[in-house]
C-alpha positions as CSV (number, residue, x, y, z in Angstrom):
1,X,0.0,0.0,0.0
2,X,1.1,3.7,-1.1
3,X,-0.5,6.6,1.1
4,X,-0.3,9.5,-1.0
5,X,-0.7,13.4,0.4
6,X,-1.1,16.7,-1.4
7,X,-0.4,20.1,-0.4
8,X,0.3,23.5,-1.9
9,X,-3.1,24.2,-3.3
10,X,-5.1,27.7,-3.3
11,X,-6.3,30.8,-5.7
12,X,-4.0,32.5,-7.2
13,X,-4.9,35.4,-9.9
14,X,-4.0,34.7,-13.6
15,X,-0.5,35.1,-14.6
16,X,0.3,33.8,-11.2
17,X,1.8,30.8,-9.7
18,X,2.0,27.5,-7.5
19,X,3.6,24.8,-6.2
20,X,2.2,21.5,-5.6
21,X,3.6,19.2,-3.2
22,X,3.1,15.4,-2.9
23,X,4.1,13.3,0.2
24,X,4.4,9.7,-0.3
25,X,4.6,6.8,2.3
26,X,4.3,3.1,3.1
27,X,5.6,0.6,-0.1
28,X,7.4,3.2,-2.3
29,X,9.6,1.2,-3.3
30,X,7.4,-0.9,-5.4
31,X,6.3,2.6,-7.1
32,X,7.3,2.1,-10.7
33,X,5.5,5.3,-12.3
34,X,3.8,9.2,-11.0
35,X,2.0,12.0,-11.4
36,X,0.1,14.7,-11.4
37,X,-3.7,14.4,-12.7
38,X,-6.6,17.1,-12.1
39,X,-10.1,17.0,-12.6
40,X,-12.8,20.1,-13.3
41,X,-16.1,20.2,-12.5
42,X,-17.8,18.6,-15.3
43,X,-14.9,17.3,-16.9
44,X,-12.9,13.8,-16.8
45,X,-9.9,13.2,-15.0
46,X,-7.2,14.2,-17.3
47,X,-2.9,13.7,-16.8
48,X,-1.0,17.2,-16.2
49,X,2.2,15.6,-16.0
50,X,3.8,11.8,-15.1
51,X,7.1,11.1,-14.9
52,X,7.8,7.4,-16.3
53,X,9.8,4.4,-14.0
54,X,12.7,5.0,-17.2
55,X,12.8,8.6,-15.9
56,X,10.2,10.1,-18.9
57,X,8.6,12.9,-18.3
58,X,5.7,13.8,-20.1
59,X,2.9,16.9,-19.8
60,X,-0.7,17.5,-21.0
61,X,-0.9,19.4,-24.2
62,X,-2.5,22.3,-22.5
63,X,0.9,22.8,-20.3
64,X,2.6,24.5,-23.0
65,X,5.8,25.2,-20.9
66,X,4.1,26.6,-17.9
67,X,4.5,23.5,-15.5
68,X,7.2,21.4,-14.2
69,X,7.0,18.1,-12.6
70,X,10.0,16.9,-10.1
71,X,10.4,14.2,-7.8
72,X,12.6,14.3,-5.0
73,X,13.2,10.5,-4.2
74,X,15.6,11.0,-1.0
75,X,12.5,12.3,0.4
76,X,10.2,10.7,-0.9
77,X,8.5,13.8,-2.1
78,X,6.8,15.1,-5.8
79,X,6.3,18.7,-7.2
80,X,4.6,20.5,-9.7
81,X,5.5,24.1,-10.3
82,X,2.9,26.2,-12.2
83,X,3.7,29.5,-13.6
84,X,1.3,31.7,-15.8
85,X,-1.3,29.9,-14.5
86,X,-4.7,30.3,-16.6
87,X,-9.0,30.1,-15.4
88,X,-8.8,27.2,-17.0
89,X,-6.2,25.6,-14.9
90,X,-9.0,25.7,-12.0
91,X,-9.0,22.2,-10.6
92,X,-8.7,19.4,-7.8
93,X,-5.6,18.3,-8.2
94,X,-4.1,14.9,-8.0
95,X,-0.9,12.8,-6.7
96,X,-0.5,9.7,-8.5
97,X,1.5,6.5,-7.7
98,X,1.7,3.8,-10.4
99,X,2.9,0.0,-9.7
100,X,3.2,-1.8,-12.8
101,X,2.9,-5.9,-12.9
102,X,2.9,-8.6,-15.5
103,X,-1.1,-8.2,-16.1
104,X,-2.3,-5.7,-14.5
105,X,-1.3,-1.7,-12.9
106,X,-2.4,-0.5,-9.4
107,X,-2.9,3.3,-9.1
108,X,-2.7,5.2,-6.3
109,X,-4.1,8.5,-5.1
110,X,-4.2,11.5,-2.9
111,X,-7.0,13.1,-1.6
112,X,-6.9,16.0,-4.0
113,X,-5.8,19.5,-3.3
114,X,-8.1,22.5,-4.8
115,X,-6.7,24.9,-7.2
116,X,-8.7,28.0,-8.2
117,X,-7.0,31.1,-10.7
118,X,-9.4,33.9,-10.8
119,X,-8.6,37.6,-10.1
């Protein structure tokens, strides 16, 4: 088992940013893949930005250079910076822990932190 806990979330007016923080514990060490995920109102659960067990990092379309993802494996801890943050980044935002097995993945999640950009 992975327990997973965000922090770092709030408003922020548009141009602004934030960092997200992401506290893992229990079995990390069987953690193969993670991520950040978020989730609008209305709207599916879509990735922000994953970072692969080869080291891969990848981001949503709509991060267009504004967002980094980091991992901090000493500590056990995950980031995500976001600058020139947009309305439409407004969000619950989402740790996310990956193990990977022969036929099947287990995900893991935080709780979710809020994220709301409006001036």
């Amino acid at each position: 088992q992975v327990q997973l806990v965000e922090s770092g979330g709030g408003q922020v007016q548009p141009g602004g940013s934030l960092r997200l923080s992401c506290a893992a514990s229990g079995s990390i060490f069987s953690i193969n893949a993670v991520g950040w995920y978020r989730q609008a109102p209305g709207k599916q659960r879509e990735l922000v930005a994953g970072i692969s067990s080869g080291g891969t990092i990848n981001y949503g379309d709509f991060v267009k250079g504004r967002f980094t993802i980091s991992r901090e494996n000493a500590k056990n801890m995950m980031y995500l910076q976001m600058n020139n943050m947009e309305p439409e980044d407004t969000a619950v935002y989402y740790c996310n822990a990956r193990e990977d097995y022969a036929t099947y993945q287990q995900d893991y999640w935080g709780q979710g932190t809020q994220v709301t950009v409006s001036s």
